[in-house]
C-alpha positions in Angstrom: 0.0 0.0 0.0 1.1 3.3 -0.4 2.3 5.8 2.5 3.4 9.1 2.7 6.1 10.1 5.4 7.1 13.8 6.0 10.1 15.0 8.0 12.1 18.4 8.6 9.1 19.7 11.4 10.9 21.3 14.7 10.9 24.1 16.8 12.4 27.0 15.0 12.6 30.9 16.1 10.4 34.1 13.7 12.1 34.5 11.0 13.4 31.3 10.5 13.3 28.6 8.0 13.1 24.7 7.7 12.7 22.3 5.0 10.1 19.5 4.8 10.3 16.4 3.1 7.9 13.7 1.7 8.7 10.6 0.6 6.2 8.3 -0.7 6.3 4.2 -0.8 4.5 1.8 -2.5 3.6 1.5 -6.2 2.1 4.8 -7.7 0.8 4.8 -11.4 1.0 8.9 -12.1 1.1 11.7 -9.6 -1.2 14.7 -10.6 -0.6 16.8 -8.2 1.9 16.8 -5.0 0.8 19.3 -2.2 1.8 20.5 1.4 -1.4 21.5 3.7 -1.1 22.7 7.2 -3.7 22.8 10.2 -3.1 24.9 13.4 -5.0 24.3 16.2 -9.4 25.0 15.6 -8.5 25.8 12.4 -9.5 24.2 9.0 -6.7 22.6 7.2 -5.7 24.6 4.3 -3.4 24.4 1.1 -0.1 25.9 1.5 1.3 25.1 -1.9 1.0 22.5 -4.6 2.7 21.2 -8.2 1.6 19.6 -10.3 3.0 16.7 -12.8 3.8 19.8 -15.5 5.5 21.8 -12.5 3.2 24.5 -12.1 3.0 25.5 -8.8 0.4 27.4 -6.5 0.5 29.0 -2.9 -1.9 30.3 -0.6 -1.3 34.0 -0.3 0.0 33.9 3.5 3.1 31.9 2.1 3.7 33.7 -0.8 7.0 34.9 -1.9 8.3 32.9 1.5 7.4 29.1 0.8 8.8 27.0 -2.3 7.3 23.6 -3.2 9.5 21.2 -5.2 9.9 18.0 -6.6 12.6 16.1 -5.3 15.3 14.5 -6.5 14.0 11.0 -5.5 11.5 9.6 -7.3 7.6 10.4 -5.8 9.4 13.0 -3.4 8.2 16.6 -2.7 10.1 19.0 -0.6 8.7 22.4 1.2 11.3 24.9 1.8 9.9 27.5 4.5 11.8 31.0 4.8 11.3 34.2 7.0 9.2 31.9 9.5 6.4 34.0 11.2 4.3 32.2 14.7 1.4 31.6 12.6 3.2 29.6 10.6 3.0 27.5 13.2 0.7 24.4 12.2 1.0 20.5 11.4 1.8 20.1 8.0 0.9 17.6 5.6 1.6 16.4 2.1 -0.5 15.1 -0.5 -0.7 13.2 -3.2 -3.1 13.4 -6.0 -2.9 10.6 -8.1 -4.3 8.2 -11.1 -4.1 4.7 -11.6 -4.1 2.7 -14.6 -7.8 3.6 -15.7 -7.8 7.0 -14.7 -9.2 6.0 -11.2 -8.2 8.7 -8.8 -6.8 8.2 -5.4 -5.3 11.0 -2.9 -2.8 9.9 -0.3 -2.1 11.9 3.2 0.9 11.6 4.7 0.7 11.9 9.2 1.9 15.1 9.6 5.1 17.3 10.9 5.0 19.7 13.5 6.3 22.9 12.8 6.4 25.5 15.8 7.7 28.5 15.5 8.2 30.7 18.7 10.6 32.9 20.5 
């Protein structure tokens, strides 16, 4: 079965940065799209950036001009790198796969989620 792991969450200071990592295993026909979502505490989770297959990206505009998605160098990897940190930044972070199978079926994959805290 597939899974999605994500790694790179911690504790960082405002203004900071950190990189997050998703790594998927198991068998994947075609990714779509690969995502990161976040969800602070009584809050809705919400898209913080996405690419898709073609490489055209998207960002909420609370990130903008500070996040960059990426897909990495491994194969069915996707990598969020987070600059000038501010505290409501501060969330559990997700990625997401979008993806098709071999009839055009399409199933989307969650990964369990990285703290990132940033504080003084």
């Amino acid at each position: 079965q597939v899974q999605l792991v994500e790694s790179g969450g911690g504790l960082v200071q405002p203004g900071g940065s950190l990189t997050l990592s998703c790594a998927a295993s198991g068998s994947i026909f075609v990714i779509n799209t690969m995502g990161w979502y976040r969800q602070a505490p009584g809050k809705q989770r919400e898209l913080v950036a996405s690419i898709t297959s073609g490489g055209r990206t998207n960002y909420a505009d609370s990130v903008l001009g500070r996040f960059t998605i990426s897909r990495g160098y491994a194969k069915n990897t996707v990598a969020l790198q987070t600059n000038s940190l501010k505290v409501e930044d501060t969330a559990v972070y997700y990625c997401n796969f979008d993806t098709s199978d071999p009839i055009g079926r399409r199933y989307y994959y969650w990964g369990q989620g990285t703290q990132v805290t940033v504080s003084s």
